[in-house]
C-alpha positions as CSV (number, residue, x, y, z in Angstrom):
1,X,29.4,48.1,-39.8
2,X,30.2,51.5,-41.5
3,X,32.9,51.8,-38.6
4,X,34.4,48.5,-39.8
5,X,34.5,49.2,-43.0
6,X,35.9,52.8,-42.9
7,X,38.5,50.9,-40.7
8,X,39.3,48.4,-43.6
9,X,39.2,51.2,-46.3
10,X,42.2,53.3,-43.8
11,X,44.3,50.0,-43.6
12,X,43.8,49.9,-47.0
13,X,44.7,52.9,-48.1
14,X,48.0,52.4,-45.6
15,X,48.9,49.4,-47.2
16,X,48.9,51.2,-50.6
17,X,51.1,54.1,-49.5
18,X,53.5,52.1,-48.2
19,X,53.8,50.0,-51.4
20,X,54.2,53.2,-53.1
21,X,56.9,54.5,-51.2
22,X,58.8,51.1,-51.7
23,X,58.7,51.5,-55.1
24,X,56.8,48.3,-55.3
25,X,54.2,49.9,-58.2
26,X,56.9,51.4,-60.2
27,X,57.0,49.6,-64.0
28,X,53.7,47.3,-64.2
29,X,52.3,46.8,-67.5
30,X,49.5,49.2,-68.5
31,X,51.3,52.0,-66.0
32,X,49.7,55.0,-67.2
33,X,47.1,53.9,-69.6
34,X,43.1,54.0,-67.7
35,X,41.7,50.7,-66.1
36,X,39.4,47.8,-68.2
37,X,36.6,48.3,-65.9
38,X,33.4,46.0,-65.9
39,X,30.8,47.7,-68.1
40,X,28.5,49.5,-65.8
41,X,26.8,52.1,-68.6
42,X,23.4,51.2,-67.6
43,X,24.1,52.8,-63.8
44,X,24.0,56.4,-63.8
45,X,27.1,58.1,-63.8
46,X,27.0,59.9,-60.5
47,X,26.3,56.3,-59.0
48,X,28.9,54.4,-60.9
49,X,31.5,54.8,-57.9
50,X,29.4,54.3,-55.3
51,X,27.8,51.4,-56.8
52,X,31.8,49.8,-57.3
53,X,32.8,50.5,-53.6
54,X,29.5,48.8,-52.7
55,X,30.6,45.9,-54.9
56,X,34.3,45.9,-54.0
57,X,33.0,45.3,-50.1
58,X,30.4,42.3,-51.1
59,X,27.2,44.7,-51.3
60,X,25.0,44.9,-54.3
61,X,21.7,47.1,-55.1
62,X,18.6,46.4,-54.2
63,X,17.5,45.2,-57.9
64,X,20.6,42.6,-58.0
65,X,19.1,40.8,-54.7
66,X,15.4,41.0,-55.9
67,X,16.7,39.8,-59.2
68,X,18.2,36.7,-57.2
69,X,15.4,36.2,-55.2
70,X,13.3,35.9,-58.6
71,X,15.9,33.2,-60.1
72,X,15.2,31.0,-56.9
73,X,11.6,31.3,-57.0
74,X,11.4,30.8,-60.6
75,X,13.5,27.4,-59.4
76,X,11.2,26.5,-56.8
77,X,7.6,27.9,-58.1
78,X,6.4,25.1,-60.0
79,X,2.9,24.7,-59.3
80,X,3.5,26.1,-55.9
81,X,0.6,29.3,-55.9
82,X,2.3,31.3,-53.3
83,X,5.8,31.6,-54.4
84,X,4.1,32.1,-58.0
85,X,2.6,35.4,-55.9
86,X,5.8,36.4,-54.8
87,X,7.4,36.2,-58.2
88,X,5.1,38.0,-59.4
89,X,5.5,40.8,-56.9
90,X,9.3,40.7,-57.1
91,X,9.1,41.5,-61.4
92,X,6.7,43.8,-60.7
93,X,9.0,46.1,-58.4
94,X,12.1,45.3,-60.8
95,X,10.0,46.8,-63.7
96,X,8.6,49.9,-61.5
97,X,12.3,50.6,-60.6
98,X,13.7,50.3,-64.3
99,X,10.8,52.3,-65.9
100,X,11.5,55.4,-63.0
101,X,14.9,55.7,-63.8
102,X,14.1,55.3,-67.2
103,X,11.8,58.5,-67.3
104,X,14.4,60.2,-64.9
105,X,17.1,60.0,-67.5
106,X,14.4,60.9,-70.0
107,X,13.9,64.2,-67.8
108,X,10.5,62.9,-67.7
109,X,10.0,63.0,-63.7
């Protein structure tokens, strides 16, 4: 998988210079001026690119699937005891997670 993406991320790259060297960037509006970039302030700023080249490629963090996974259960829970379990399990590691990078930003661990 990281072999086919590295492959994608050459052609890519390829593509680009090539457009370049035509000329084919030269006067677009905003030339010069820094990208509108989705606000990503609450990831930490030595994870903020990795985070978009995950997202560019169709990947998302770990919290973003479990955060999914507790939208469909909260569909599909009523009165059903089980997926009630699981829900409650999924918030559970979603808060854990938030509250350690919370105290890591704090310096506190």
């Amino acid at each position: 998988m990281i072999r086919a993406v590295t492959a994608l991320l050459y052609l890519a790259e390829r593509k680009i210079e090539e457009a370049i060297a035509r000329g084919e960037f030269d006067d677009l509006p905003g030339q010069g001026r820094p990208l509108a970039l989705d606000d990503d302030a609450l990831i930490p700023e030595d994870l903020r690119v990795a985070y978009r080249i995950l997202k560019n490629a169709g990947y998302v963090p770990p919290e973003v699937v479990t955060l999914r996974e507790i939208a469909e259960l909260e569909r599909l829970a009523c009165g059903d005891a089980r997926a009630a379990r699981k829900l409650s399990l999924l918030k559970a590691r979603i808060d854990a997670r938030y509250y350690d990078r919370a105290l890591a930003r704090l310096g506190r661990r």
